[in-house]
DSSP file (Angstrom, degrees, kcal/mol; ACC not computed):
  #  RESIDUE AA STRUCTURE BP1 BP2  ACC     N-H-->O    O-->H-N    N-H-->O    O-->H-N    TCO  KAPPA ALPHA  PHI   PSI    X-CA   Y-CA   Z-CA
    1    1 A X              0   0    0      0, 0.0     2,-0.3     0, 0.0     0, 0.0   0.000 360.0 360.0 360.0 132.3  -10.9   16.8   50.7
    2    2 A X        -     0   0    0      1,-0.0     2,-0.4     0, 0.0     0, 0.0  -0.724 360.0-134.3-100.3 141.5  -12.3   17.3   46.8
    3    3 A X        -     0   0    0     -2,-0.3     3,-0.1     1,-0.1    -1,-0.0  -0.836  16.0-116.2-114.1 157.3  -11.7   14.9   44.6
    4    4 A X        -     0   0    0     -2,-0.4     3,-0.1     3,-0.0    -1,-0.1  -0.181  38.5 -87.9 -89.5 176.8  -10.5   15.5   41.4
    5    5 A X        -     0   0    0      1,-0.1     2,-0.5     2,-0.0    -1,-0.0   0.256  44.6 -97.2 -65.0-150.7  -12.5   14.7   38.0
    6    6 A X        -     0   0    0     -3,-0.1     2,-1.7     1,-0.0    -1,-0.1  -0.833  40.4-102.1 -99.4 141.1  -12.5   11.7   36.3
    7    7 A X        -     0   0    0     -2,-0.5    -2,-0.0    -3,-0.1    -1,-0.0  -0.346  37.8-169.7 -51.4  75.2  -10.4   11.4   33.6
    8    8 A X        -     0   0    0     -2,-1.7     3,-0.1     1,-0.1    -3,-0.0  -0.120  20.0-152.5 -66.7 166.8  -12.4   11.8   29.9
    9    9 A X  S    S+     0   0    0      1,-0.1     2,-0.2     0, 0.0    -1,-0.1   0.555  86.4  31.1-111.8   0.5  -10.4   10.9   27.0
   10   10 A X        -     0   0    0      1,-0.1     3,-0.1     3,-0.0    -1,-0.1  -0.808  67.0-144.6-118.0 170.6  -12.8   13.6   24.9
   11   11 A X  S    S-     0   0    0      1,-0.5     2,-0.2    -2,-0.2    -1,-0.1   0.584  85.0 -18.6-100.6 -14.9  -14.4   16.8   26.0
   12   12 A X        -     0   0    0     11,-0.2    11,-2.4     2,-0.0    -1,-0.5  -0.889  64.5-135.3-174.4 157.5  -17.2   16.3   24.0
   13   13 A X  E     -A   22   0A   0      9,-0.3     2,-0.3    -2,-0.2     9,-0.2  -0.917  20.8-160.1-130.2 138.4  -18.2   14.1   20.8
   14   14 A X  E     -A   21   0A   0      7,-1.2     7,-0.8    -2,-0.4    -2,-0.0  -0.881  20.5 -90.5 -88.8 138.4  -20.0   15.3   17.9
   15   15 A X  E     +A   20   0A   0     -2,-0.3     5,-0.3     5,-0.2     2,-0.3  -0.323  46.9 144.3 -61.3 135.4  -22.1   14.0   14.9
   16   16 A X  E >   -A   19   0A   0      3,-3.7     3,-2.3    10,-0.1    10,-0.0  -0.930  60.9 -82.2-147.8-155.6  -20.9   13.0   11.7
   17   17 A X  T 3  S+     0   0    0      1,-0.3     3,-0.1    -2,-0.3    -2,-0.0   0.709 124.6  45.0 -88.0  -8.7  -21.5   10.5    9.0
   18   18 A X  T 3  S-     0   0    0      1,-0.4    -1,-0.3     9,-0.0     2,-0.3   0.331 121.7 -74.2 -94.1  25.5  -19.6    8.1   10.7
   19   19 A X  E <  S-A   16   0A   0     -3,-2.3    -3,-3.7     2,-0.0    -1,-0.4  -0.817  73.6 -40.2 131.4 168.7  -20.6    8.2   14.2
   20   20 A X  E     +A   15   0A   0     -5,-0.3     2,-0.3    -2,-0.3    -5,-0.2  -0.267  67.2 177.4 -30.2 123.6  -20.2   10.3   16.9
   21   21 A X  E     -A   14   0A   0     -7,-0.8    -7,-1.2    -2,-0.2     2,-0.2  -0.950  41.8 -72.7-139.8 163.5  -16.4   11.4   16.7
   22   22 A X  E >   -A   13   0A   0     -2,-0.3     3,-2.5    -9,-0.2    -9,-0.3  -0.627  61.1 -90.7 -86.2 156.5  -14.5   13.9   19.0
   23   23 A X  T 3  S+     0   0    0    -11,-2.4   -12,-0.2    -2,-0.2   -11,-0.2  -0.352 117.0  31.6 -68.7 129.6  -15.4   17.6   18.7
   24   24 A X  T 3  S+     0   0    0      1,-0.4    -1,-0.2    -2,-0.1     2,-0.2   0.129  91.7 131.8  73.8  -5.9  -13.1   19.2   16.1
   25   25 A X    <   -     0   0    0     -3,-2.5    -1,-0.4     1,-0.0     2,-0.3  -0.476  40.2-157.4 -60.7 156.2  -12.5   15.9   13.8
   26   26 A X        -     0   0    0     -2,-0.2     2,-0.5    -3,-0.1    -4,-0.1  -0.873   7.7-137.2-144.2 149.6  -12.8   16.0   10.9
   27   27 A X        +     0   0    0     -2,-0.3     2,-0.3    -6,-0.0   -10,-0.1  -0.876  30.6 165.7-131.6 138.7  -13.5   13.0    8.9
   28   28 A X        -     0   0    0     -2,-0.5     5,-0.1     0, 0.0    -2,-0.1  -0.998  27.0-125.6-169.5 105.6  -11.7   12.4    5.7
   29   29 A X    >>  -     0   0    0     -2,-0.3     3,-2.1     1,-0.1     4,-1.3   0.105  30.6-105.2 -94.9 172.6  -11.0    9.7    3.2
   30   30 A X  H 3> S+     0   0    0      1,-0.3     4,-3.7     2,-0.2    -1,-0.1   0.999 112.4  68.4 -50.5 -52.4   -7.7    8.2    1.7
   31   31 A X  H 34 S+     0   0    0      2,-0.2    -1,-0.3     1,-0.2    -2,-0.1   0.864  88.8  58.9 -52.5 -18.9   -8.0    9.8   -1.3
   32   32 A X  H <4 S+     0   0    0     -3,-2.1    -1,-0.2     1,-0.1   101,-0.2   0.936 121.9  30.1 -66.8 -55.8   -7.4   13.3    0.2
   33   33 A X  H  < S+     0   0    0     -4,-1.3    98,-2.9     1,-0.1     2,-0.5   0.654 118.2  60.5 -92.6  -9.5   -3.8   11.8    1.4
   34   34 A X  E  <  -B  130   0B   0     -4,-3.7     2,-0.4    96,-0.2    96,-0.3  -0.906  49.9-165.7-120.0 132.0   -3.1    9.3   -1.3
   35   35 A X  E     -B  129   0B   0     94,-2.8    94,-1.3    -2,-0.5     2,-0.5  -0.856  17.2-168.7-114.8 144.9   -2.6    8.9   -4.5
   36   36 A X  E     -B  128   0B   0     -2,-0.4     2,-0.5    92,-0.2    92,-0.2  -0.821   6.0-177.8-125.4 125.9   -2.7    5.3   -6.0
   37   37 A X  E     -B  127   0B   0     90,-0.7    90,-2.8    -2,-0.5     2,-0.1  -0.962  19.5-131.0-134.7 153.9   -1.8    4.2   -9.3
   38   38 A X  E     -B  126   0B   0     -2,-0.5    88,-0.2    88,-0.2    85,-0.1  -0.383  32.7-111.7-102.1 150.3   -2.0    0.2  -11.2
   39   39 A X        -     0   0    0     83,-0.6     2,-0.9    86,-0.5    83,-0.2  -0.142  42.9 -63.8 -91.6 179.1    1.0   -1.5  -13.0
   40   40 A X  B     -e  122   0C   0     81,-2.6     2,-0.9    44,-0.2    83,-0.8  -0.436  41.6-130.5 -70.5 103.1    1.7   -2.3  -16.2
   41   41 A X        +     0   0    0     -2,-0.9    -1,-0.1    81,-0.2    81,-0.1  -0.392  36.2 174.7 -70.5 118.8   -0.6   -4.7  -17.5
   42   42 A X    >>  -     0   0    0     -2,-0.9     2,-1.0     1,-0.1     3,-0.8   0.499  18.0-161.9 -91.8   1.4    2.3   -7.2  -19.0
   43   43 A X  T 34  -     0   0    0      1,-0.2    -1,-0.1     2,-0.1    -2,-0.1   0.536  66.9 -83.8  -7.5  22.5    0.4  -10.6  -20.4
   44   44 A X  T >4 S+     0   0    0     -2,-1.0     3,-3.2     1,-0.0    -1,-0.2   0.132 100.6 124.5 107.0 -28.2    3.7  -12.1  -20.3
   45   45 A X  T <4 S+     0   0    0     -3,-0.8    -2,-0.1     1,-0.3    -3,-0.1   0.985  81.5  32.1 -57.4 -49.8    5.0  -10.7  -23.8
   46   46 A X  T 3< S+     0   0    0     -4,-0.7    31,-2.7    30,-0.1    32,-0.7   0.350  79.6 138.1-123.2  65.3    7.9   -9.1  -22.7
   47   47 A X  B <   -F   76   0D   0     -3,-3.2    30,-0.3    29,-0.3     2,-0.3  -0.343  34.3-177.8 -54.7 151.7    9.0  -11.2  -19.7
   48   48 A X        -     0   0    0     27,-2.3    27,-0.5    -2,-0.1     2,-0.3  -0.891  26.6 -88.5-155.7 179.4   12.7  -11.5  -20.0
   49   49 A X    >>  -     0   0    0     -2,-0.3     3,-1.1     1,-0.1     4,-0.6  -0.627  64.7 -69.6 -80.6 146.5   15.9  -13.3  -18.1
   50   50 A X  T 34 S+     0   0    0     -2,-0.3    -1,-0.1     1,-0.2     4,-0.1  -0.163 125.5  15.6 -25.8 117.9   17.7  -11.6  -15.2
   51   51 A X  T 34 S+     0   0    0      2,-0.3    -1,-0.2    -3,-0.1     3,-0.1   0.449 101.8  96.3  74.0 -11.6   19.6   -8.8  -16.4
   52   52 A X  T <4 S-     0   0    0     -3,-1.1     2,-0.3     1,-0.2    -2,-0.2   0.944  97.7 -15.1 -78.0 -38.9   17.8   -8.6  -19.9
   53   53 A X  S  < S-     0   0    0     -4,-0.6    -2,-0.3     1,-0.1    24,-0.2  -0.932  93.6 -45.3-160.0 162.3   15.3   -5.8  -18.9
   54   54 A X        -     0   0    0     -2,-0.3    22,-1.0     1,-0.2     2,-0.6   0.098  57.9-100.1  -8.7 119.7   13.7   -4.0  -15.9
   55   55 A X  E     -G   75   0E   0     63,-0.4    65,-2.9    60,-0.3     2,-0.4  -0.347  29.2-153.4 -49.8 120.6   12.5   -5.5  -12.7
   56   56 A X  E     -Gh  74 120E   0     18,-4.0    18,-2.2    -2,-0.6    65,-0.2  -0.874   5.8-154.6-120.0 136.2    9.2   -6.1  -12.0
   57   57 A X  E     + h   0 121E   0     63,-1.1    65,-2.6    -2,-0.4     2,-0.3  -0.400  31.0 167.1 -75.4 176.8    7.6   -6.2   -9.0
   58   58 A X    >   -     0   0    0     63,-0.2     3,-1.4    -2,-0.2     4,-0.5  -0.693  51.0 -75.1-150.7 177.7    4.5   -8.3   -8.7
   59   59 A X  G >  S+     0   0    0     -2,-0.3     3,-1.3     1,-0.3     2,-0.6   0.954 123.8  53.0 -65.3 -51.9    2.1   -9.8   -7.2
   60   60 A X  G 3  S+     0   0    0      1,-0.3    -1,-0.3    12,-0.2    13,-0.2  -0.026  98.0  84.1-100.3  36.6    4.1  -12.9   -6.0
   61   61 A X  G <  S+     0   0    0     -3,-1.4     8,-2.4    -2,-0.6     2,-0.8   0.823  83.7  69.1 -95.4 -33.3    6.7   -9.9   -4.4
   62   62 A X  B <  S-J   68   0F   0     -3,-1.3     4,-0.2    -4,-0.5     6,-0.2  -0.736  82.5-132.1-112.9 123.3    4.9   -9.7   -1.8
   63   63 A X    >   -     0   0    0      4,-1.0     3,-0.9    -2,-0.8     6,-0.1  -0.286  36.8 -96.4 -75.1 152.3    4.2  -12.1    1.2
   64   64 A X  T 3  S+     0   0    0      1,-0.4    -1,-0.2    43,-0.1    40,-0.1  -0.228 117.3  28.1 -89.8 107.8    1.1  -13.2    2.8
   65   65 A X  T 3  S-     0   0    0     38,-0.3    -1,-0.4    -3,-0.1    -2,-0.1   0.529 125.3 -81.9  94.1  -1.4    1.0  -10.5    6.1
   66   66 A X  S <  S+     0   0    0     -3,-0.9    43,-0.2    -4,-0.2     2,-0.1  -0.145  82.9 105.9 118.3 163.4    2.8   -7.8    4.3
   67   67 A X  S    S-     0   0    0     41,-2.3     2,-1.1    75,-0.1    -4,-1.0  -0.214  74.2 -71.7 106.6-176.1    7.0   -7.2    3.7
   68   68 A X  B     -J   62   0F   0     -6,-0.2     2,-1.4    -2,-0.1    -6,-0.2  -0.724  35.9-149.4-118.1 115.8    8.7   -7.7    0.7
   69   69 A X    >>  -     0   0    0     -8,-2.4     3,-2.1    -2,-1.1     4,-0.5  -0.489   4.3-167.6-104.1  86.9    9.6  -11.3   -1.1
   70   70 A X  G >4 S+     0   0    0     -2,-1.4     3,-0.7     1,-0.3    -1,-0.1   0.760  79.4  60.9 -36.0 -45.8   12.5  -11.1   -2.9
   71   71 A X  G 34 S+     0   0    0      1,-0.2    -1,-0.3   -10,-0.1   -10,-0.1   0.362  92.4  70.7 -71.0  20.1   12.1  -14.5   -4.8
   72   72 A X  G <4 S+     0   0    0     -3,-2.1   -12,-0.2   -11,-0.2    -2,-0.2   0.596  73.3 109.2-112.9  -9.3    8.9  -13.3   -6.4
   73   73 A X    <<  -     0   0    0     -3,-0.7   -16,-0.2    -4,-0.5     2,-0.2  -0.544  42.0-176.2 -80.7 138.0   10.5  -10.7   -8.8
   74   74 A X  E     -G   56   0E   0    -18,-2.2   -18,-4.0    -2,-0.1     2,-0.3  -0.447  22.4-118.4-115.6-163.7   10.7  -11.2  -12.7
   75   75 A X  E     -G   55   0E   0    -27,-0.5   -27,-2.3   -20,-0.2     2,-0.3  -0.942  22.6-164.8-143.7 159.2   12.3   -9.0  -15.3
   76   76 A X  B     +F   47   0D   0    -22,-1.0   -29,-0.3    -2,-0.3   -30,-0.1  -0.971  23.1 175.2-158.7 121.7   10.7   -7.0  -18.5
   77   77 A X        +     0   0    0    -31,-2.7   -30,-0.1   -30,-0.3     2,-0.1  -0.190  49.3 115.6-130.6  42.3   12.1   -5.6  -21.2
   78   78 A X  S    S-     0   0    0    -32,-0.7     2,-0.3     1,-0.1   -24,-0.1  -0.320  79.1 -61.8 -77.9 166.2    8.6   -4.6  -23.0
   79   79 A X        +     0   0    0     -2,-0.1     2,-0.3   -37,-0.0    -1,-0.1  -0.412  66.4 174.1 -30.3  96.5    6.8   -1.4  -24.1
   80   80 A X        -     0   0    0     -2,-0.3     2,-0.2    -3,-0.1     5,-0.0  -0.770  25.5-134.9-106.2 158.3    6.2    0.5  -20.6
   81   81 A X    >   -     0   0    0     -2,-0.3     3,-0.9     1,-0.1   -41,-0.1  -0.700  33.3-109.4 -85.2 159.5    4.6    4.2  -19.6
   82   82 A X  G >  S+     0   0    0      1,-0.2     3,-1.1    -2,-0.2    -1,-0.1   0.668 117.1  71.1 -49.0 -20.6    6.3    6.5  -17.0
   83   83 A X  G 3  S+     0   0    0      1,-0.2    -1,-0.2   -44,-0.0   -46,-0.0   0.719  93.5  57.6 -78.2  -5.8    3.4    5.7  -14.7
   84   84 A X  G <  S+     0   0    0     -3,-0.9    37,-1.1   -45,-0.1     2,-0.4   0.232  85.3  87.8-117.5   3.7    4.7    2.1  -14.3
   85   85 A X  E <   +I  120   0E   0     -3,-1.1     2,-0.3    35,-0.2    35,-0.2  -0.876  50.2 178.6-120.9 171.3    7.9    2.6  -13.0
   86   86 A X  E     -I  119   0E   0     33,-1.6    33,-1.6    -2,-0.4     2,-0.3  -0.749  20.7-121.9-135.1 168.6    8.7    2.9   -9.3
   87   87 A X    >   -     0   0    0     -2,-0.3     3,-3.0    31,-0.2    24,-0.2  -0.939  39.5 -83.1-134.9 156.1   12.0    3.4   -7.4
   88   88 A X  T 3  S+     0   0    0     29,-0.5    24,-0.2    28,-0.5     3,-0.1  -0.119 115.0  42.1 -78.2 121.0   13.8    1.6   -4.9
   89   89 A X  T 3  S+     0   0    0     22,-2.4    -1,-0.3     1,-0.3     2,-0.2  -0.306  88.8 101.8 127.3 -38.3   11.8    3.2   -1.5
   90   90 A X    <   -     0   0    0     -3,-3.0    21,-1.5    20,-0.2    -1,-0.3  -0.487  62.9-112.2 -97.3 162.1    8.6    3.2   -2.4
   91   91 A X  E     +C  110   0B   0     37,-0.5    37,-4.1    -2,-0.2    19,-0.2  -0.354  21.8 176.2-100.7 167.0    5.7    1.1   -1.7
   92   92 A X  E     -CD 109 127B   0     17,-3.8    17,-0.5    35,-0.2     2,-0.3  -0.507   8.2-162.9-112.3-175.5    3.1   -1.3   -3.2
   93   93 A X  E     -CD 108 126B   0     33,-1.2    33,-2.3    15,-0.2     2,-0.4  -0.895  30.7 -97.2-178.6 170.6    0.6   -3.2   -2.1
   94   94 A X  E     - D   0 125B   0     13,-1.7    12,-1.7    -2,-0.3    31,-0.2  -0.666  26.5-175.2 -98.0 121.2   -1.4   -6.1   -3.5
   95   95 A X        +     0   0    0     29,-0.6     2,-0.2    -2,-0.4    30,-0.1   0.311  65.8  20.6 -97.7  -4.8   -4.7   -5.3   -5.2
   96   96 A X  S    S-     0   0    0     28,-0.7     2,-0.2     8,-0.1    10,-0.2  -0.600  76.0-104.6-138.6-159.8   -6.1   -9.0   -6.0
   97   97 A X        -     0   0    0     -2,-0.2     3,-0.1     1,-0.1    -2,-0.1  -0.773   8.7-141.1-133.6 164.3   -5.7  -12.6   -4.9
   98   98 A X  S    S-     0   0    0     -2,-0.2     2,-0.2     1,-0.1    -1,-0.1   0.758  89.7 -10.6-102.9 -52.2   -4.3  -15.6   -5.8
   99   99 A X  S    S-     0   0    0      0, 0.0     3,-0.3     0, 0.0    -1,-0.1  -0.346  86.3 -80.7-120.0-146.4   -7.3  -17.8   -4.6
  100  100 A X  S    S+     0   0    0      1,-0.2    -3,-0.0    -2,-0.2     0, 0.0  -0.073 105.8  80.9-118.7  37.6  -10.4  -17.2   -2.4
  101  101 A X  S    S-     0   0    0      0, 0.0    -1,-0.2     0, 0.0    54,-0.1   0.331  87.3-136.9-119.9  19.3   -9.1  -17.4    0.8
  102  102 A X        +     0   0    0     -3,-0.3    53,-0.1     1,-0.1    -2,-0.1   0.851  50.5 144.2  42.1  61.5   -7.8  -13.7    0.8
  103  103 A X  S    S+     0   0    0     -4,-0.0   -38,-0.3    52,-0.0    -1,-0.1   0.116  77.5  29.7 -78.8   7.0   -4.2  -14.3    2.5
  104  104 A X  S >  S+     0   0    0    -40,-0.1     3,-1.1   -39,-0.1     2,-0.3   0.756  86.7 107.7-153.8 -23.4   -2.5  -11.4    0.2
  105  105 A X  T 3  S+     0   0    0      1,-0.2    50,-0.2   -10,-0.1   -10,-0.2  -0.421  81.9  16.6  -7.0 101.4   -4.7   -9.1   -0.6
  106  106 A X  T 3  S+     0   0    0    -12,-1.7    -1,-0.2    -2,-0.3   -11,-0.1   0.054  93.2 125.5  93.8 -14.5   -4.5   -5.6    1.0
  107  107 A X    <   -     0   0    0     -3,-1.1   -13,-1.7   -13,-0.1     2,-0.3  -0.289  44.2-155.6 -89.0 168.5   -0.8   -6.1    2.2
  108  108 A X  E     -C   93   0B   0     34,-0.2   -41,-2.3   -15,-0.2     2,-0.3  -0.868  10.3-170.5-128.2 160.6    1.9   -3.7    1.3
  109  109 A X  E     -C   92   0B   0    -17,-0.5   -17,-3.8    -2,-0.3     2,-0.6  -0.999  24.4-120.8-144.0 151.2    5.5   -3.9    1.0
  110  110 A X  E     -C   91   0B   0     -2,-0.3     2,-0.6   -19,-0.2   -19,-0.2  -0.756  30.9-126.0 -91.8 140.3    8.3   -1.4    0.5
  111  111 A X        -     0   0    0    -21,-1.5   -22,-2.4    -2,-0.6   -21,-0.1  -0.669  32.9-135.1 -81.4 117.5   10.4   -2.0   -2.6
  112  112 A X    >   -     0   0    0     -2,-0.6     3,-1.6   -24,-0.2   -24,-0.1  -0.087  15.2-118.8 -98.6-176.4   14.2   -2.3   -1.7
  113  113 A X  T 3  S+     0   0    0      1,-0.3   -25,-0.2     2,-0.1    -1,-0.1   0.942  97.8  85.8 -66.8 -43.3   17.3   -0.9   -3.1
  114  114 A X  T 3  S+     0   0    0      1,-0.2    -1,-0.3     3,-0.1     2,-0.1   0.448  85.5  52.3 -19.1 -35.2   18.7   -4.3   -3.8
  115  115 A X  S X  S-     0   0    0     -3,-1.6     3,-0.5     1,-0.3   -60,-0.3  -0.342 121.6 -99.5-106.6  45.8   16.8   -4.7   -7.7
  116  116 A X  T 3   -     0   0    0      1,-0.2   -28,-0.5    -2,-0.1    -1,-0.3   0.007  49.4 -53.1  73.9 173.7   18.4   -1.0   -8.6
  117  117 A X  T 3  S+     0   0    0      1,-0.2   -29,-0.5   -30,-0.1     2,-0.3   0.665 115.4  20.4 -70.5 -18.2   17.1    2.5   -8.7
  118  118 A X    <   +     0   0    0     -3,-0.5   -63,-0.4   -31,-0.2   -31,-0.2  -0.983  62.2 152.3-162.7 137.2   13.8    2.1  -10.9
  119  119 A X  E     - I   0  86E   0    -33,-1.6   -33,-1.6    -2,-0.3     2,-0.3  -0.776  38.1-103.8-146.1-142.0   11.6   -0.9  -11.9
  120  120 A X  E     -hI  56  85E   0    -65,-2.9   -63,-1.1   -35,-0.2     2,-0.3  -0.823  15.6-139.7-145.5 177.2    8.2   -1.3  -12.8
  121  121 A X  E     -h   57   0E   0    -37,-1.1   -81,-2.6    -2,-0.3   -63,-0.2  -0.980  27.4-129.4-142.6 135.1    5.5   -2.7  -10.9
  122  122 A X  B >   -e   40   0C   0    -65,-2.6     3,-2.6    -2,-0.3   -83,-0.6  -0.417  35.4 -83.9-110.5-150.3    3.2   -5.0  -12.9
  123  123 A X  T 3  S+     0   0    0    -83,-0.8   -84,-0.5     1,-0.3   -82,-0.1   0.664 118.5  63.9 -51.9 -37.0   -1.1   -4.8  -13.2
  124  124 A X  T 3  S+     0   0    0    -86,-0.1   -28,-0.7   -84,-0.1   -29,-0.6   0.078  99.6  65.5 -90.7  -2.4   -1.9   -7.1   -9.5
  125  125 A X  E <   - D   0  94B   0     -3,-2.6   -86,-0.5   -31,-0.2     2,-0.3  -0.988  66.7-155.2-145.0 145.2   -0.1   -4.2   -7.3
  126  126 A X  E     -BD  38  93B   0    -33,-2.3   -33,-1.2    -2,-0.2     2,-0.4  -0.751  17.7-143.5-103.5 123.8   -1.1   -0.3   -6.4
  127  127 A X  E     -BD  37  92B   0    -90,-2.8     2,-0.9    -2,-0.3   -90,-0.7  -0.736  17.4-152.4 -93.4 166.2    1.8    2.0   -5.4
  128  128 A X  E     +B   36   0B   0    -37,-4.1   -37,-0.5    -2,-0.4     2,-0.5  -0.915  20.1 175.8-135.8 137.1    0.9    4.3   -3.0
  129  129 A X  E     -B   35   0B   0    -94,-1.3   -94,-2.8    -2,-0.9     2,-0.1  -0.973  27.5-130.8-132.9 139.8    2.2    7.4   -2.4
  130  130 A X  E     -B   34   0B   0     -2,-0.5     2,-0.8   -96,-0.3   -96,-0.2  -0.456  32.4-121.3 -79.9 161.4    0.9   10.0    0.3
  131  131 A X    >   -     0   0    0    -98,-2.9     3,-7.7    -2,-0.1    -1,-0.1  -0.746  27.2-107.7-115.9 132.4    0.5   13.5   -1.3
  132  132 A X  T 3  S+     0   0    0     -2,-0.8    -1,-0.1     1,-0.2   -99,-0.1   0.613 116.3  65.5 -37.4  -3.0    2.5   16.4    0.3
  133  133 A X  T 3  S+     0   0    0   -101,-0.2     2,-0.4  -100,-0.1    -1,-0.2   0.476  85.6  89.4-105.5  12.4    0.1   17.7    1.7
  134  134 A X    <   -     0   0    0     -3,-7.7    -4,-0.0  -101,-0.2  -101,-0.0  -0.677  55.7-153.4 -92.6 132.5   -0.7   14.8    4.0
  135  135 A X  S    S+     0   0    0     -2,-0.4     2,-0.5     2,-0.1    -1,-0.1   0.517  76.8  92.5 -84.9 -10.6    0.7   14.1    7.7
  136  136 A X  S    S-     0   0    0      4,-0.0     2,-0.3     3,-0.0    -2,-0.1  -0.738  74.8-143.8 -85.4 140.5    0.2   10.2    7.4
  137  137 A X     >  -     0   0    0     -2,-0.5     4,-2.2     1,-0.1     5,-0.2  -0.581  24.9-109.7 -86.1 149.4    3.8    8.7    6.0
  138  138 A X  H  > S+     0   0    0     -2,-0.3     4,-3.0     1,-0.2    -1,-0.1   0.912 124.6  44.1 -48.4 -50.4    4.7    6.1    3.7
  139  139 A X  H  > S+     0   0    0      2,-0.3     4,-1.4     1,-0.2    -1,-0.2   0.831 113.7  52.0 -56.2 -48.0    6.1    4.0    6.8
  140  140 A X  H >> S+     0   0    0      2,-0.2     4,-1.5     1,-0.2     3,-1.0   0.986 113.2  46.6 -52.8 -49.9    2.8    5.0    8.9
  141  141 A X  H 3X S+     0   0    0     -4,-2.2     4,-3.0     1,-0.3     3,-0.5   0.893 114.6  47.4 -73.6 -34.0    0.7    3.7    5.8
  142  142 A X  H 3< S+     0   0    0     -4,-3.0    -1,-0.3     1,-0.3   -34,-0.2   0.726 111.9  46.6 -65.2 -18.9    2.8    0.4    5.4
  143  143 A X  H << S+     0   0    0     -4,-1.4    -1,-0.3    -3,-1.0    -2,-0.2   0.663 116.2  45.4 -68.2 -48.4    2.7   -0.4    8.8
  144  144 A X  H >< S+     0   0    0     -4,-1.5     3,-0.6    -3,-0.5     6,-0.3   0.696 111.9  52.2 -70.1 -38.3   -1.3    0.3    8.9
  145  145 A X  T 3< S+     0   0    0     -4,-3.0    -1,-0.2     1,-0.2    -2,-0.2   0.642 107.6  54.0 -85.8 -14.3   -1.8   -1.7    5.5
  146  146 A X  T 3  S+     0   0    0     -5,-0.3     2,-0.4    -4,-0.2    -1,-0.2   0.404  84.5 113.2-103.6  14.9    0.2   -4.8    7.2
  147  147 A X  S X> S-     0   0    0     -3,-0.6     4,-3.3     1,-0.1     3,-1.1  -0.656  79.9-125.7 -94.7 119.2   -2.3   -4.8   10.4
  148  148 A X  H 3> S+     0   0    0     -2,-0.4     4,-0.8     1,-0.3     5,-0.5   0.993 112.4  56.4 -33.1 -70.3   -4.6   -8.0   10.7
  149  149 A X  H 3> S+     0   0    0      1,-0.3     4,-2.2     2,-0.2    -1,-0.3   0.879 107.4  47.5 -18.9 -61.7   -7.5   -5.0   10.8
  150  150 A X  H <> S+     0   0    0     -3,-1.1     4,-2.2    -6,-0.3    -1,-0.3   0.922 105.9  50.3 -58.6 -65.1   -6.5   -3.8    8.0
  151  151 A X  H >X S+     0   0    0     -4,-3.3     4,-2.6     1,-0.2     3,-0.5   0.993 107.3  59.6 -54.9 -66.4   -6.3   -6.7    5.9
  152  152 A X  H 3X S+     0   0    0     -4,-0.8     4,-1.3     1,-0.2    -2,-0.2   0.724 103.6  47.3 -14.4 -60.0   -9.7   -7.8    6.9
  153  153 A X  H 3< S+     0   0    0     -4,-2.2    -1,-0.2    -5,-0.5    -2,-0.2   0.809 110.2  54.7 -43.3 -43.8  -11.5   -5.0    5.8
  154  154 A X  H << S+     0   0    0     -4,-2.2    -2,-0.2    -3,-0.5   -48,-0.1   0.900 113.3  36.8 -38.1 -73.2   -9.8   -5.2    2.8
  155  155 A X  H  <        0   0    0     -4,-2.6    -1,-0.2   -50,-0.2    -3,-0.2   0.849 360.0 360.0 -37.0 -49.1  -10.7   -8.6    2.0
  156  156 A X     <        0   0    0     -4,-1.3    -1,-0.2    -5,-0.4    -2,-0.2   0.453 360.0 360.0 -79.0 360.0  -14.4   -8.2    3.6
């Protein structure tokens, strides 16, 4: 009776400049699948009441471990660019800290419908959008950016 081989989970591994990888990886940075663009730096000037001007999300939109915190949004009805507004779908994620113990940093949240079709996102969050030509998804990358791993690196 033959037994059969052992199960590999590669057939063979190759060099590259991260390691050993399996043969016929390729290895390939974010920037190939994303592109990432910074909010509107506001210094407060045109902060407004509820229903005066635009949402913005922000930094304090998004909660410690990723998802989206609906009591953190203010409203702006300043001088903006096109690059600084976003629409109801897409995601952010948190590019600084509030103190030095890195709990919000790196986490992402998708922006919901609830605050309208279009607001603006201000200087303390990245949206991120995958570029069409990319197989990772908005959903994959939020899901990936809200991972203990993830955040860690980030932080480190």
């Amino acid at each position: 009776m033959t037994q059969d081989p052992p199960i590999t989970r590669y057939s063979s591994l190759e060099p590259s400049p991260l390691g050993d990888i399996p043969k016929g990886w390729e290895v390939e940075s974010f920037s190939d699948h994303l592109k990432a663009f910074r909010g509107l730096s506001d210094k407060g000037k045109g902060l407004c009441g509820e229903g005066d001007g635009l949402p913005m999300h922000n930094l304090n939109s998004i909660y410690k471990g990723g998802g989206y915190k609906h009591e953190g949004i203010k409203y702006y009805a300043g001088d903006h660019k096109d690059k600084h507004v976003l629409k109801a779908g897409d995601m952010i994620i948190t590019n600084t800290e509030q103190g030095n113990q890195y709990r919000l940093i790196g986490y992402a949240a998708i922006v919901p419908k609830c605050f309208g079709d279009s607001g603006l996102f201000s200087q303390h969050i990245y949206r991120i959008t995958p570029k069409k030509s990319s197989p990772l998804t908005r959903h994959f990358l939020y899901y990936l950016f809200n991972t203990y791993r993830w955040h860690k690196m980030i932080a480190g």
